[in-house]
GULO-114594 format. One record per residue (C-alpha): residue number from 0; chain; y, z, x. Coordinates in steps of 0.001 Angstrom, whole numbers. Example, Ala and Ser with C-alpha at 12.3 -4.5 7.8 and 13.67 -1.06 7.14 Angstrom:
// GULO-114594
0	A	-4500	7800	12300
1	A	-1060	7140	13670
//
This chain:
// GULO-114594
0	A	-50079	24984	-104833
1	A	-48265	21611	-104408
2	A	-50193	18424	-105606
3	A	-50040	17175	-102184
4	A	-49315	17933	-98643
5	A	-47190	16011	-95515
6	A	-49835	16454	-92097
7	A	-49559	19939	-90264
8	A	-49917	19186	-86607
9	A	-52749	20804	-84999
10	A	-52037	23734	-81954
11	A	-52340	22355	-78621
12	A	-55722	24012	-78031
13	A	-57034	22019	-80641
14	A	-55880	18519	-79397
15	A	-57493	19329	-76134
16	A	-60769	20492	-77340
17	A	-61028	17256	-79703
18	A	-60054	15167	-76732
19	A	-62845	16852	-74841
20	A	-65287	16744	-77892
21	A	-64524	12714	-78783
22	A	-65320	11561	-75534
23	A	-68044	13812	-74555
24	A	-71704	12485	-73337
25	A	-73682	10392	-76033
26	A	-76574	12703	-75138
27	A	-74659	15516	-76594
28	A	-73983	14477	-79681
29	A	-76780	15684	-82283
30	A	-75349	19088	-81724
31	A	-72802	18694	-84025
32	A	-75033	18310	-87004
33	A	-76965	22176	-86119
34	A	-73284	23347	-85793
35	A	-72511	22289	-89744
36	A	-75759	23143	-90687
37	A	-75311	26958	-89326
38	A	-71806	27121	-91041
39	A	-73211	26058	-93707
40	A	-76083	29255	-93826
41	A	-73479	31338	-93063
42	A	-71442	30512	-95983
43	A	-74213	31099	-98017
44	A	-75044	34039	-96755
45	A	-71758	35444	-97712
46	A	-71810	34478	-100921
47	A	-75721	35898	-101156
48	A	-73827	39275	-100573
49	A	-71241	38835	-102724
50	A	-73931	38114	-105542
51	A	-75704	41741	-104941
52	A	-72302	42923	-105537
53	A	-69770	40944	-107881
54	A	-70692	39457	-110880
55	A	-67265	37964	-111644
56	A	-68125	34576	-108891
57	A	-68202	30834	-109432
58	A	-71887	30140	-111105
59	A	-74539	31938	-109525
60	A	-77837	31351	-111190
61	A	-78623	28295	-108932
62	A	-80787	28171	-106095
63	A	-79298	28757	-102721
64	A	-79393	25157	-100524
65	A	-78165	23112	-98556
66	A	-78188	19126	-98750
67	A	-77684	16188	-96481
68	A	-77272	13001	-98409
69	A	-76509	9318	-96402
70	A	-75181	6137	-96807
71	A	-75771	3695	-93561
72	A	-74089	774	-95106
73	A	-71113	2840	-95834
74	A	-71659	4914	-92665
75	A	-71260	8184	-94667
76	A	-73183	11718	-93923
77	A	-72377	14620	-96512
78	A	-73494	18050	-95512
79	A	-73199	20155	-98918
80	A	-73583	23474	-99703
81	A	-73156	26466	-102450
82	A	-72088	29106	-100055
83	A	-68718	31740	-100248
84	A	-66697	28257	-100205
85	A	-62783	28033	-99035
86	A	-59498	28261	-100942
87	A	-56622	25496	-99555
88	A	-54763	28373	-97282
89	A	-58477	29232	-96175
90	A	-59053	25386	-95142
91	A	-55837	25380	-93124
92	A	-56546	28996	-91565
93	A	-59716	28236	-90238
94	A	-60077	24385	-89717
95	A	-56520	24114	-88866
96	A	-56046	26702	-85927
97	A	-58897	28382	-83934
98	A	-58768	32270	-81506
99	A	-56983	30812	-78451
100	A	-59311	32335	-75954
101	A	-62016	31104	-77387
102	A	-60929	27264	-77319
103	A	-58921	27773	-73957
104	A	-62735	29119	-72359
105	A	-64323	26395	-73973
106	A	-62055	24049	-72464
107	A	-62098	25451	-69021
108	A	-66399	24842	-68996
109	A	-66457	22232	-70940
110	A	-63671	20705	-68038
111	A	-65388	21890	-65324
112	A	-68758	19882	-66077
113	A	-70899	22501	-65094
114	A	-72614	22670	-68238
115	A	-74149	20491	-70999
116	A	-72111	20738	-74524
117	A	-75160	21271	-76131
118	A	-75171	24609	-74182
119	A	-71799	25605	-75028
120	A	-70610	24455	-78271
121	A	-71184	26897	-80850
122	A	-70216	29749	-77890
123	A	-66961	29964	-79036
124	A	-66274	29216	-82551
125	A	-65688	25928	-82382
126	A	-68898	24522	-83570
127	A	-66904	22210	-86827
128	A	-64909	20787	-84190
129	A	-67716	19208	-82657
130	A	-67921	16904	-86038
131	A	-65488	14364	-84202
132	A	-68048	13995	-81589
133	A	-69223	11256	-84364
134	A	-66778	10647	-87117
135	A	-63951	8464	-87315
136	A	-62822	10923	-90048
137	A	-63546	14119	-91458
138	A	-62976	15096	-94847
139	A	-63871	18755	-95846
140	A	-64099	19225	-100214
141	A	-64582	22840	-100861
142	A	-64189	25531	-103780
143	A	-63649	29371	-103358
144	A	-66720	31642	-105293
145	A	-63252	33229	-106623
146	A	-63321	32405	-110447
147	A	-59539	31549	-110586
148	A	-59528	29637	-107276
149	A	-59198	25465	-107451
150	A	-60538	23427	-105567
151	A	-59208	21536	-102211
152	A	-59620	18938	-99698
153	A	-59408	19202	-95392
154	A	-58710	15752	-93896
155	A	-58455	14673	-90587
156	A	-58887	11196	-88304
157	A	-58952	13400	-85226
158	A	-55879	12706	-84276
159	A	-52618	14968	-83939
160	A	-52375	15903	-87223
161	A	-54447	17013	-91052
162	A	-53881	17376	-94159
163	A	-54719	19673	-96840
164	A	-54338	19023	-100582
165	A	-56065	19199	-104063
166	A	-59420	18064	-105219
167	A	-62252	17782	-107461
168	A	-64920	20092	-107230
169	A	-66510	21797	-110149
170	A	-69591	23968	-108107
171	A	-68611	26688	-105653
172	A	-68895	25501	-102112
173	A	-68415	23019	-99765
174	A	-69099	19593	-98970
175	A	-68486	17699	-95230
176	A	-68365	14048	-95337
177	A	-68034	12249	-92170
178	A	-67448	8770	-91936
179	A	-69310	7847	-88490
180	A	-68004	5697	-85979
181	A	-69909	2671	-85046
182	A	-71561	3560	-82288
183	A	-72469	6938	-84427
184	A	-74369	5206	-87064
185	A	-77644	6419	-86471
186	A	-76933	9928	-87762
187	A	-76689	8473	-91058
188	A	-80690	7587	-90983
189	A	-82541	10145	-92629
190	A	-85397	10238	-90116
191	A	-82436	10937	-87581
192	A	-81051	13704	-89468
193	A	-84659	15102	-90409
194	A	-85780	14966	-86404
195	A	-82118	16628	-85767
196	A	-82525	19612	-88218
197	A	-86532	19890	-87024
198	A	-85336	20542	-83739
199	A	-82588	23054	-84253
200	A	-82431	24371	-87683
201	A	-85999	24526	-88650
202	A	-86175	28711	-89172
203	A	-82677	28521	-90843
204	A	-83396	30878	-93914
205	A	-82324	28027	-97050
206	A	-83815	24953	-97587
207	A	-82286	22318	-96119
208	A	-82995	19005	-98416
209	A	-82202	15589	-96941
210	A	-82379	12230	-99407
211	A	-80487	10896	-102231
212	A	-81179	12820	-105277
213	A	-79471	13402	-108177
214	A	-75673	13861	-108044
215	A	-73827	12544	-110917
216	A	-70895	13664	-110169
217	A	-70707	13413	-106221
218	A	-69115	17122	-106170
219	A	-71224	18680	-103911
220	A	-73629	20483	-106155
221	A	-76769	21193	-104673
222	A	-80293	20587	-106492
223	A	-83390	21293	-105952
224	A	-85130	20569	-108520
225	A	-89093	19765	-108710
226	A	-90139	17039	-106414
227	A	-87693	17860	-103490
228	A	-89356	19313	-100278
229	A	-87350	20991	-97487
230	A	-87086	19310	-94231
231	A	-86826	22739	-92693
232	A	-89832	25354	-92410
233	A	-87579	28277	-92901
234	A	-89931	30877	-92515
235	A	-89567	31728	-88492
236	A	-93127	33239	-87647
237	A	-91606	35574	-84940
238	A	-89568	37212	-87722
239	A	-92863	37815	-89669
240	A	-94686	41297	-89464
241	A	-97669	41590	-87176
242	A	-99518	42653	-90683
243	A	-99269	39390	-91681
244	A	-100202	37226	-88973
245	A	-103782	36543	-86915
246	A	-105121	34721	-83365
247	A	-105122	31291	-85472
248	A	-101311	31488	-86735
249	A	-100003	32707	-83576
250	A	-102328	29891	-81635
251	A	-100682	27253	-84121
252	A	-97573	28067	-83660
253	A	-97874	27501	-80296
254	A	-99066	24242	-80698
255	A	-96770	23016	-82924
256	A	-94031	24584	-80016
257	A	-95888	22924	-77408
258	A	-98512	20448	-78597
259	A	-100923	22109	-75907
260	A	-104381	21637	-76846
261	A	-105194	24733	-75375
262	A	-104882	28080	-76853
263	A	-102848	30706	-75304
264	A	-104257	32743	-72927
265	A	-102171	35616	-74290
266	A	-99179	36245	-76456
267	A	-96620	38985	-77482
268	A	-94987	39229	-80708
269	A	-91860	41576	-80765
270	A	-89657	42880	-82953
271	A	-87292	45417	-81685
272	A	-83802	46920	-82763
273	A	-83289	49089	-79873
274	A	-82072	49172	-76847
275	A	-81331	45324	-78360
276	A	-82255	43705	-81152
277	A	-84690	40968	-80457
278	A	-87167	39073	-81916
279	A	-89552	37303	-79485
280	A	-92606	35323	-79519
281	A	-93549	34602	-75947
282	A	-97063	33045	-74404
283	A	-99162	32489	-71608
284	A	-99875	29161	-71733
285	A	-103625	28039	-70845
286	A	-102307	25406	-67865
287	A	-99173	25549	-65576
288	A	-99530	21638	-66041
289	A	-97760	19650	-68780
290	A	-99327	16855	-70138
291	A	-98011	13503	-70799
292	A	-97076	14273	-74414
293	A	-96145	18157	-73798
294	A	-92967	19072	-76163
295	A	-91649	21534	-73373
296	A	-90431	19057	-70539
297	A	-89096	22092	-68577
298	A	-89525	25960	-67589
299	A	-87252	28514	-70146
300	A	-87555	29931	-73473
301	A	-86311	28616	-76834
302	A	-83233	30966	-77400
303	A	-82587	31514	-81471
304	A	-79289	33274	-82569
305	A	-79813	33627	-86470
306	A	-82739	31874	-86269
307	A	-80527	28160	-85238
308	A	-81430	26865	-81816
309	A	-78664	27205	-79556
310	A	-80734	26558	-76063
311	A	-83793	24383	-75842
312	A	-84260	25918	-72117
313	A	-83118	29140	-71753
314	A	-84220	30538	-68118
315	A	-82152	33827	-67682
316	A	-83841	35590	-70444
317	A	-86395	35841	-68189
318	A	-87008	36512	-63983
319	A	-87823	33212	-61788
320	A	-91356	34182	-60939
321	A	-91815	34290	-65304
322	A	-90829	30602	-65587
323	A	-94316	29918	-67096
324	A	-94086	32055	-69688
325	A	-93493	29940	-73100
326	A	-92036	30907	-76345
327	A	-88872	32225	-78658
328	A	-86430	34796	-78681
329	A	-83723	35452	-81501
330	A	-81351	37734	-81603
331	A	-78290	38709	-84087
332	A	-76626	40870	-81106
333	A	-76616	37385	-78599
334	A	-72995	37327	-77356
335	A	-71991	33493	-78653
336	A	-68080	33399	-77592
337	A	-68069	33569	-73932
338	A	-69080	30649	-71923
339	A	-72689	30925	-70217
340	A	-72016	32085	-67119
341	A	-70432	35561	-68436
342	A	-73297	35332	-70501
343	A	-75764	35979	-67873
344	A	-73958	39336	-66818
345	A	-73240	40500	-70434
346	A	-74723	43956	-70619
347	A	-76533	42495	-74209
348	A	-77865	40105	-72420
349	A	-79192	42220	-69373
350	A	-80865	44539	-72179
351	A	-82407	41589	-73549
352	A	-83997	40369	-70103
353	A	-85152	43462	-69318
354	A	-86371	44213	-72552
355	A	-88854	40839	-72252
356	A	-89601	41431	-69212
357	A	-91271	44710	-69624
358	A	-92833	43088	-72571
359	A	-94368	40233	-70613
360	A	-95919	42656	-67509
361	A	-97293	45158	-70970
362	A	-98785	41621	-71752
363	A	-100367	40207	-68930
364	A	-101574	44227	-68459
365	A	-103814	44429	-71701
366	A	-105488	40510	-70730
367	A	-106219	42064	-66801
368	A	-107782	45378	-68939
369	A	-109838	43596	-71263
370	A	-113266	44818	-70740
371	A	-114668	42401	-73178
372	A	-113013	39183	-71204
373	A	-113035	39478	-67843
374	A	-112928	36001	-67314
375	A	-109975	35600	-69102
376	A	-107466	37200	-66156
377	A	-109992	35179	-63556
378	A	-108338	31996	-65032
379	A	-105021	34079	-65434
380	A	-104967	35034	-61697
381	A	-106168	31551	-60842
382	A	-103195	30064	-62357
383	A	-100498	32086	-61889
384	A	-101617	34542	-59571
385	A	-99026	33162	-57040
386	A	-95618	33750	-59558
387	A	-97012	37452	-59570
388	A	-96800	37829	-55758
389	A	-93523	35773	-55908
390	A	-91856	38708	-58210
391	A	-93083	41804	-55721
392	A	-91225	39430	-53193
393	A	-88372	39025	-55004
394	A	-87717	41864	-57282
395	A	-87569	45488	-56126
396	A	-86587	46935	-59453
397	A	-89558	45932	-60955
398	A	-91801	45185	-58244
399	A	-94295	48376	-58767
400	A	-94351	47802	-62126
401	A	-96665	44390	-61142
402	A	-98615	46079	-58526
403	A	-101456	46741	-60756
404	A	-101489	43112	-61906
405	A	-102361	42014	-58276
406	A	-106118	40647	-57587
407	A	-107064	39739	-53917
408	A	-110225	39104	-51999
409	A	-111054	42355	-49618
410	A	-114308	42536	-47299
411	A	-116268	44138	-50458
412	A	-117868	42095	-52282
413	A	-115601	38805	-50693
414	A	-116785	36553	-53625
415	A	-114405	38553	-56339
416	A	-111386	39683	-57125
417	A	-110480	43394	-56366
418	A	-107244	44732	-57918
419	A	-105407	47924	-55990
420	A	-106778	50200	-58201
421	A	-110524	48928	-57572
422	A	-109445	49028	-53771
423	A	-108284	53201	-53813
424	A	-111321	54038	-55805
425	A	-113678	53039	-52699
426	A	-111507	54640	-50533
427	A	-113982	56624	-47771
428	A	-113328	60267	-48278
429	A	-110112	61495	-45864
430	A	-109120	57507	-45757
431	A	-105441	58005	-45778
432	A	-104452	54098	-45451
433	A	-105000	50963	-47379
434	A	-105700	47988	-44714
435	A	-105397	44325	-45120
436	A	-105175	41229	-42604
437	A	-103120	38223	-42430
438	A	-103972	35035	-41849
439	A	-103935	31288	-42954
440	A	-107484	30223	-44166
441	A	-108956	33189	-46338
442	A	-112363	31632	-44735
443	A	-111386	32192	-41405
444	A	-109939	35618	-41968
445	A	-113671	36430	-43451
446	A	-114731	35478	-39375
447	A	-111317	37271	-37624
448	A	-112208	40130	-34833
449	A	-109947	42133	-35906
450	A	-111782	43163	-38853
451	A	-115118	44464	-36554
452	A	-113955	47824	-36380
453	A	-113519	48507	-40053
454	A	-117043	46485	-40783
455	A	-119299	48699	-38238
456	A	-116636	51747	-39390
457	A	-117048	51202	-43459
458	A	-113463	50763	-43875
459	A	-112221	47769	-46739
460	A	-109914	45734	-45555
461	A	-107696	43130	-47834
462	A	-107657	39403	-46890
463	A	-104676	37456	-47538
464	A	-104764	33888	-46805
465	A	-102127	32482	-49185
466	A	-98850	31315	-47667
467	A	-96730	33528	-49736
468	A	-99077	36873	-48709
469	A	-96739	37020	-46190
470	A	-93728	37703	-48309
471	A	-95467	39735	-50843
472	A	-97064	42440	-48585
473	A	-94103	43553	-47272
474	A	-93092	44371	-50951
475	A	-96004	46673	-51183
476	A	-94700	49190	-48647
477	A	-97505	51810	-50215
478	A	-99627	51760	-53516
479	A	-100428	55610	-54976
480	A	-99392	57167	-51811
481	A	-101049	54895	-49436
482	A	-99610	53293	-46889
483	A	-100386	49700	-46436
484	A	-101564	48714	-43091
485	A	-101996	45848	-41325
486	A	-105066	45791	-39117
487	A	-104021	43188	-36641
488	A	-101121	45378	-35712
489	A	-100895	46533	-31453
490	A	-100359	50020	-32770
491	A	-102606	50605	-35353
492	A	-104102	54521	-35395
493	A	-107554	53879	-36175
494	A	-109489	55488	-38999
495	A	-113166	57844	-38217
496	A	-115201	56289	-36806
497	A	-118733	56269	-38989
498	A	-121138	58907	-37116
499	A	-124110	56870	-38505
500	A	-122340	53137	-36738
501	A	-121515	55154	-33524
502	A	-125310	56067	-32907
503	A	-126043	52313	-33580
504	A	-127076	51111	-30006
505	A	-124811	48941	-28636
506	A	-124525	46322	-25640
507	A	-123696	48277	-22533
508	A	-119963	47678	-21304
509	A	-119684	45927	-17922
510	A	-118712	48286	-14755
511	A	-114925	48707	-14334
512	A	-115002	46766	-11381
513	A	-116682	43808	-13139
514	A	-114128	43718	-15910
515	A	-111242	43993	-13904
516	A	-112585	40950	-11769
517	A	-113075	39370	-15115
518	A	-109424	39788	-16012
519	A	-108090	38678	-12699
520	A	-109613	35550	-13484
521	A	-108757	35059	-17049
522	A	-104952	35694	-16028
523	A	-105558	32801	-13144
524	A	-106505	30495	-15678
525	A	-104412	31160	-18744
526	A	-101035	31681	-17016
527	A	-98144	32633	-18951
528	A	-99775	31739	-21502
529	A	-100845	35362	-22890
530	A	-97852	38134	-21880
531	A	-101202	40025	-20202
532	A	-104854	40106	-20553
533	A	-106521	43832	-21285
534	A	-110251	45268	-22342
535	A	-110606	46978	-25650
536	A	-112989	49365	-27799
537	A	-112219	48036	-30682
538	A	-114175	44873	-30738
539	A	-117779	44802	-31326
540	A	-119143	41445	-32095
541	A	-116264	39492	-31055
542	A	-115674	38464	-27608
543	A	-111594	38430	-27557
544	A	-109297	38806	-30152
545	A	-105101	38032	-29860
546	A	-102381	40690	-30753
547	A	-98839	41313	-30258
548	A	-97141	42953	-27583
549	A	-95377	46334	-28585
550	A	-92113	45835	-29724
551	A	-91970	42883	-31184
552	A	-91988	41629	-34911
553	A	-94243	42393	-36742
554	A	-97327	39486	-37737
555	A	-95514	39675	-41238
556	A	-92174	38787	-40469
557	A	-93745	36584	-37629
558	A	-95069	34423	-40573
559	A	-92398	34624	-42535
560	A	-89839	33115	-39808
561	A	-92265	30729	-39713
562	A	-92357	29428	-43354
563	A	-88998	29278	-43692
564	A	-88453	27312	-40294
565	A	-85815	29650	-38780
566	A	-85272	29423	-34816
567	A	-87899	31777	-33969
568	A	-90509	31686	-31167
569	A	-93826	33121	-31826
570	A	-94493	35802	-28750
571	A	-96640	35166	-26433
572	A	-99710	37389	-27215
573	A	-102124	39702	-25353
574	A	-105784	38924	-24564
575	A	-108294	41707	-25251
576	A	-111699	41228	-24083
577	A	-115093	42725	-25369
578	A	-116507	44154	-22195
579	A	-119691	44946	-23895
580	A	-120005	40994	-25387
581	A	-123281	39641	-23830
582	A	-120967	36150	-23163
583	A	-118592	37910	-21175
584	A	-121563	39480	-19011
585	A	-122791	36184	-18130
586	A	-119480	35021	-17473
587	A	-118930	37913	-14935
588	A	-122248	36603	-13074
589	A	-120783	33428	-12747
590	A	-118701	31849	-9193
591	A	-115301	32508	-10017
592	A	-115489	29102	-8232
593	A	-117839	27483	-10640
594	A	-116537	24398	-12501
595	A	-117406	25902	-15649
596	A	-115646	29034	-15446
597	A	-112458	27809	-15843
598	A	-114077	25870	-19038
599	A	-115418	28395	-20685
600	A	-112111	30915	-20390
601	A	-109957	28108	-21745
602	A	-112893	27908	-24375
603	A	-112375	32033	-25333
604	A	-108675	31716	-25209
605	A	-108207	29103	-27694
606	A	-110970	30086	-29838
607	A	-108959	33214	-30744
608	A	-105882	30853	-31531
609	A	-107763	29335	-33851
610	A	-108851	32208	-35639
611	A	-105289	33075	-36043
612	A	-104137	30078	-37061
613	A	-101977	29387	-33696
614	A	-103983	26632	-32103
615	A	-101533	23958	-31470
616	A	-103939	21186	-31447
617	A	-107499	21663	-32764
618	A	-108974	18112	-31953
619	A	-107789	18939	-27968
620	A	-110459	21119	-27564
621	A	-113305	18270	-28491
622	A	-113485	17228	-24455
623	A	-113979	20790	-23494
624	A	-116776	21616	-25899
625	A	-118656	18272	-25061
626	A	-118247	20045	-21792
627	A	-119958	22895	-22549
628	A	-122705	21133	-24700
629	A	-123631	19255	-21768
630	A	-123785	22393	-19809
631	A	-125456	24166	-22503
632	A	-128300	21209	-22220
633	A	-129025	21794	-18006
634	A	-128122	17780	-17687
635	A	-125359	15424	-17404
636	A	-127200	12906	-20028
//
């Protein structure tokens, strides 16, 4: 090899990816020291298998490390390991030239701005590159574990052009020394470079030593000798066997991820080769609220590859309605040269999502069947009962796989929580639906006529008052063969009636005659504002009740039209009337012509608005009941 070498230009890829890498965002910048470090584990981990193998290597009875030494005032950072090392064509093969695709695709999302660099360097191989980010120069030492080889030197400025060319080195390896540019100078702190390698290469698998200890001969070799103390922890807990880990390890590991207070409510710990492999540590934290000095700032997993950070907030590893789930996954299969959009539709990747989320459902499954705890899914179904309902909404491939996750108030027992399960084992015998109600207030649904039927009858009916009910239910279309039903609906087939509630004695209906005198006058009053007014069986202690006309939406979509503020009219509804309420008998006895009559239909009408969470304008109906208070009283005092 020649003593020394005139500057090989760089390919054009290159030039463009350093221009894109030198004046990329400040806040990007710290990435460049987790893409050394990994190079730098990598290297050693070749050379780890070359020692299982070849005895004929450069040394190899020293401990595996690597070390970060500074110098402010000089402005220096050294990044030196004992890995496989390079020979001088090896420096010029790989530093000099990189796969075109992969810098071209880097380019085009690194152009586009769609992305954060700290999201896409290290997708594509050109993780050293990012170096320049920082350094005014770059000079690369390094010495092949090949007995014969000598040693060389990579330098570059960053410019068009580096140059290759013999050096000193007497230890196997390699050593980066950047010379930082001013406004760089911080990453030649130690605290800086500690907090750096904390954050992304904690769990890489050598220790990682940061300070100035002994090196006589500033050739790169590597103590670690007694009295130094890894910055990094190395030893990734969700790599660990189950065997070897308890409740208090798992809860401080969270902890430390988080700095929650709070234990877990739940975790899962996996460790899978197939379809994928994947190691995953994920949690249900105890709060959906993050407190002042939270470590997680937003929703998405830590994502690992090798055990090296590559995404602080990863949130396609998991469906929207899991954002709160906390935790790690690291995988060696993780697709790392395409950019991260063809990530998301990478088969690997797909396997991997669905993979964790079958894992979190299992999960959340053995906290809702622990006998022991019961409370525990109360405060689970408190919290997040509402991102469980949001993936029925949203996901139909694995929508039935949450049903049995679902808790909801019915008319048993109103006070708890009833799950589907609880609701098909108290099924009456020849029951062949599953009813529930719609409405706004879950008290006022407790109070809603439409429910008197299946009270007197025996049947259980499920109350849902939350906003996004509406949206859920129609993602339950049956549960174990059981059609969902909604009682409110104009053509519901009602169930049996209960022999033992039919020989209840009940008010005496009003005479034909009478109620169809009684309607004439409720359609006088109300107008066009009900599409007709009609008696009914199916009300018992209710004196009117509001449903649809046939043949239009259903109360469902209804709502959800509503929610989402599309140009949609609510229909006007039909009036049905108790004839065997002892209010509307009185009211039948009363002159039509009667001052009060008038009142007290207007009274009815929008009393059953209310119930159903129509009433335009609650407060307008203070007047009229000071009306019928002073009426009520005989006096006008």
């Amino acid at each position: 090899m020649p003593k020394k070498t005139k500057p090989t230009p760089f390919k054009a890829e290159i030039r463009q990816l350093l221009d894109i890498l030198i004046h990329s965002l400040y806040s990007d910048r710290e990435i460049f020291l987790r893409e050394l470090v990994s190079n730098a584990s990598d290297a050693i981990n070749r050379v780890r298998f070359e020692l299982l193998t070849n005895r004929d290597i450069q040394d190899g009875g020293e401990e595996l490390a690597i070390r970060i030494t500074t110098d402010k005032e000089a402005r220096l950072l050294r990044i030196s390991d004992n890995g496989i090392g390079m020979t001088a064509e090896e420096l010029a093969r790989n530093l000099g030239t990189i796969a075109q695709s992969g810098a071209r695709e880097f380019i085009r999302a690194a152009s586009e701005g769609t992305q954060h660099l700290e999201d896409i360097i290290g997708q594509f191989g050109v993780g050293f590159y990012s170096s320049f980010m920082v350094a005014e120069s770059v000079r690369v030492t390094s010495r092949s574990f090949q007995p014969e080889a000598e040693a060389a030197a990579w330098t570059s400025s960053g410019g068009d052009t580096f140059t290759v060319e013999p050096a000193e080195r007497p230890a196997r390896g390699t050593t980066i020394e950047i010379t930082l540019k001013e406004d760089a100078v911080e990453f030649a702190d130690e605290w800086k470079v500690k907090q750096i390698i904390r954050k992304h290469s904690d769990f890489v698998a050598f220790p990682i030593y940061v300070g100035d200890d002994s090196e006589p001969d500033g050739a790169g070799d590597v103590p670690g000798g007694a009295g130094d103390v890894p910055v990094n922890q190395r030893t990734a807990i969700w790599r660990q066997s189950t065997r070897d880990l308890d409740d208090e390890k798992y809860n401080a590991f969270h902890k430390q991820m988080t700095l929650d207070a709070d234990a877990p409510l739940a975790h899962a710990h996996i460790n899978t080769d197939a379809p994928v492999q994947i190691y995953a540590l994920l949690y249900v934290p105890a709060s959906t609220e993050r407190g002042m000095f939270s470590l997680r700032k937003e929703d998405g997993l830590k994502l690992y590859a090798r055990k090296v950070l590559i995404q602080e907030y990863t949130k396609d590893l998991l469906p929207e309605y899991f954002r709160f789930i906390q935790g790690v996954v690291d995988s060696e299969d993780i697709p790392l040269n395409v950019s991260r959009e063809m990530v998301q539709s990478n088969p690997v990747m797909a396997r991997i999502k669905k993979v964790l989320t079958g894992r979190v459902t299992t999960m959340i499954a053995g906290l809702a069947r622990d006998a022991e705890n019961p409370e525990a899914y109360t405060n689970f179904w408190g919290r997040y009962g509402q991102f469980i309902k949001e993936g029925i909404a949203t996901d139909m491939a694995e929508r039935e796989s949450l049903y049995p996750l679902l808790r909801f108030k019915t008319t048993h027992a109103p006070a708890d929580l009833h799950s589907l399960n609880d609701y098909a084992g108290r099924m009456k015998p020849g029951q062949k639906k599953i009813y529930y109600l719609l409405g706004d207030d879950p008290r006022s649904l407790t109070r809603s006529p439409h429910l008197d039927y299946f009270r007197k009858h025996g049947y259980e009916v499920i109350l849902l008052g939350e906003l996004i009910d509406s949206f859920m239910i129609m993602g339950i279309p049956a549960y174990e063969g059981f059609d969902l039903i909604n009682v409110a609906s104009p053509d519901l087939e009602l169930p049996a009636a209960d022999s033992a509630a039919e020989a209840d004695v009940t008010p005496e209906s009003l005479p034909g005659e009478k109620v169809a005198s009684l309607i004439i006058r409720f359609k006088e009053t109300l107008g066009d504002r009900v599409s007709d007014v009609r008696p009914t069986d199916r009300l018992s202690g209710s004196i009117a009740r509001l449903i649809d006309p046939e043949g239009t939406l259903g109360q469902e979509m209804q709502r959800v039209y509503k929610l989402m503020k599309r140009d949609y009219e609510v229909p006007k509804k039909v009036l049905e009337l108790n004839p065997a309420h002892p209010t509307l008998a009185r009211l039948a006895e009363l002159d039509p012509k009667d001052a009060l009559s008038p009142v007290l239909i207007e009274q009815i009408y929008e009393n059953a608005l209310l119930i159903e969470g129509l009433h335009p304008d609650p407060a307008g109906m203070i007047t009229r009941i000071e009306e019928l208070m002073k009426a009520a009283l005989g006096s006008e005092r």
